[in-house]
C-alpha positions in Angstrom: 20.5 -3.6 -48.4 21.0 -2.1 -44.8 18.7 0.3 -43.6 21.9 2.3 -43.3 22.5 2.4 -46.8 18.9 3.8 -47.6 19.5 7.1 -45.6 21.2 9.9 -47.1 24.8 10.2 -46.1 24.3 13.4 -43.7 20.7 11.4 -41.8 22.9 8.4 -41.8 25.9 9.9 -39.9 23.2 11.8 -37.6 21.7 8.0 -36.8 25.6 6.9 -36.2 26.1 10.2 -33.9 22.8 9.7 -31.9 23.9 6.0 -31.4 27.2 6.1 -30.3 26.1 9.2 -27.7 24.1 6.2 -26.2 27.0 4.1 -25.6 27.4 3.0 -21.8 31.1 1.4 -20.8 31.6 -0.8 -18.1 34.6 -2.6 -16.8 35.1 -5.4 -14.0 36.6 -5.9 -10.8 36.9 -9.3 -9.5 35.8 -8.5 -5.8 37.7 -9.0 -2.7 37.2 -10.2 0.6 33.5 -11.7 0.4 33.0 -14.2 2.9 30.5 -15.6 0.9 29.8 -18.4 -1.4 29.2 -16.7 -4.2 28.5 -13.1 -4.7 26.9 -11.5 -7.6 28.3 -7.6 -9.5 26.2 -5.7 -11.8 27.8 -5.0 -15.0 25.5 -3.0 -17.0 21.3 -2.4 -17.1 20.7 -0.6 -20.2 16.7 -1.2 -19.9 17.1 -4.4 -22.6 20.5 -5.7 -21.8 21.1 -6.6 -17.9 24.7 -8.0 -17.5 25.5 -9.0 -14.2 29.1 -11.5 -13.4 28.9 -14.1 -10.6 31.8 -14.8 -8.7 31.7 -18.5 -7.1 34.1 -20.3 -4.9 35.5 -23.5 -5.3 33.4 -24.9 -1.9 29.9 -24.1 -1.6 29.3 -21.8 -4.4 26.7 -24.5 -6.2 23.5 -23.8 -7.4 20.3 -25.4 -8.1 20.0 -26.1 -11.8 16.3 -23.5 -13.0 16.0 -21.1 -16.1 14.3 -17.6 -16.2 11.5 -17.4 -18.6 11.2 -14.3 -19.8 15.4 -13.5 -20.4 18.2 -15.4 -21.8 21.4 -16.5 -19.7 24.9 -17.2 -20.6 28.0 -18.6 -18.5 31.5 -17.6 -19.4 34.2 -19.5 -17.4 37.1 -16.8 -16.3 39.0 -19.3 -14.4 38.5 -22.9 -12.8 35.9 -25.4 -14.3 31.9 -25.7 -14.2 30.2 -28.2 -14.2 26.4 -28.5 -15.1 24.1 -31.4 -13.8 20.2 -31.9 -13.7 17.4 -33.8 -14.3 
């Protein structure tokens, strides 16, 4: 049983209310006119979700392969391929 389902119905939509008043959107624009090799654009930073895109060109957009201790990572592939490569 959810906590959810514990609360009276009234305290339970209150909690539902409060929750969704919290909600942050965000869209994204795929940048234009870097002259860089890759270039990074913030998402989101709600305090315990960051979300940030990286846009990399074809040439010269590599990086080293590492890991961040103390937060997970994802990669999503909008267009093109990846490929990974390490130790």
């Amino acid at each position: 049983m959810s906590v959810a389902e514990n609360l009276p119905k009234q305290l339970s939509e209150e909690v539902h209310q409060e929750a969704e008043s919290r909600i942050v959107k965000f869209s994204y624009k795929k940048p234009e006119g870097y002259d860089r090799a890759k270039v990074s654009v913030r998402l989101c930073d709600s305090g315990l979700l960051r979300g940030h895109i990286q846009v990399i060109k074809a040439e010269g957009g590599e990086n080293n392969l590492h890991y961040h201790s103390k937060v997970d990572g994802m990669f999503t592939v909008i267009s093109g391929r990846i490929k990974f490569y390490g130790p």
